[in-house]
C-alpha positions in Angstrom: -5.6 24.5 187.0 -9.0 23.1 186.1 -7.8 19.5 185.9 -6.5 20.1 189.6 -9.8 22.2 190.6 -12.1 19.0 188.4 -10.2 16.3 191.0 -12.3 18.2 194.1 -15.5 17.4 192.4 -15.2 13.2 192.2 -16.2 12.7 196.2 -19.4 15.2 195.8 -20.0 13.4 192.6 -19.7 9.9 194.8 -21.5 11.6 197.4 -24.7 12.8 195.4 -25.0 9.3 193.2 -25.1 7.5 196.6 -27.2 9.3 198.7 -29.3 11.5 196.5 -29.3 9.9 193.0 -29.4 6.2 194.4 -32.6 6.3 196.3 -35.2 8.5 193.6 -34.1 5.5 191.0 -34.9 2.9 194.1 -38.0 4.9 194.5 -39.1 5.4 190.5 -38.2 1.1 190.6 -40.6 0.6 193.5 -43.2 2.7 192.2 -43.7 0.6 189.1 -43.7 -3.1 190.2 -45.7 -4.9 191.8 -45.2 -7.5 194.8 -43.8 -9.8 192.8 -41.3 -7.9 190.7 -43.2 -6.8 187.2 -44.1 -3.8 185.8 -47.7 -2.2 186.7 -49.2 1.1 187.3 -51.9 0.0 189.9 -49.7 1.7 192.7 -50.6 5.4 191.1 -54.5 4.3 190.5 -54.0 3.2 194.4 -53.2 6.9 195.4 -56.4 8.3 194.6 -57.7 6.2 198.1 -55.1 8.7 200.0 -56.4 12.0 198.7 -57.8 13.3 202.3 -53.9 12.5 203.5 -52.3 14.2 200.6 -54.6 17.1 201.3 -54.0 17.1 205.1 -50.4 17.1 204.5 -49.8 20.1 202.1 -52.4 22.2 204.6 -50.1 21.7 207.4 -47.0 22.1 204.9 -48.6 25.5 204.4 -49.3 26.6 207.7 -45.8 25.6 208.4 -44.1 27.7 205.7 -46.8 30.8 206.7 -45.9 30.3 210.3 -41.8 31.0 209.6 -42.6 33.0 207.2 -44.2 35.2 210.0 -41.2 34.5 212.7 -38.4 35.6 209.7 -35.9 37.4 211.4 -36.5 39.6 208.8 -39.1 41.6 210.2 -42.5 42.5 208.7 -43.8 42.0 205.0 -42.2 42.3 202.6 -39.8 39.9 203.3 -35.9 41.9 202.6 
């Protein structure tokens, strides 16, 4: 039974290298090259230039979660 249930599990396997798995290695790859293909870390000393976005974006990912957080269909806090 479980070599029958295991043959259910090979196109979620395909599907998660492809489309999950795939793209955080293409992203880690990316992250440590440069322009021309070798290995540097100037892109993270880069990100300090973009604090004032970063900051901008996780206020406005926290107004976001406190404003569903409020409109849960759950009704007032606590949340059930």
């Amino acid at each position: 039974m479980k070599n029958k249930l295991s043959r259910f599990a090979v196109p979620y396997v395909v599907w998660m290298a492809i489309f999950v798995v795939a793209p955080i290695v293409i992203m880690v790859i990316y992250a440590f090259s440069n322009g021309e293909g070798g290995a540097t870390l100037d892109n993270f000393v880069q990100m300090g230039g973009y604090a004032a976005v970063f900051g901008r974006s996780f206020k406005l990912a926290l107004i976001a979660t406190a404003i569903c957080l409020l409109r849960s269909p759950c009704g007032t806090p606590p949340w059930c």
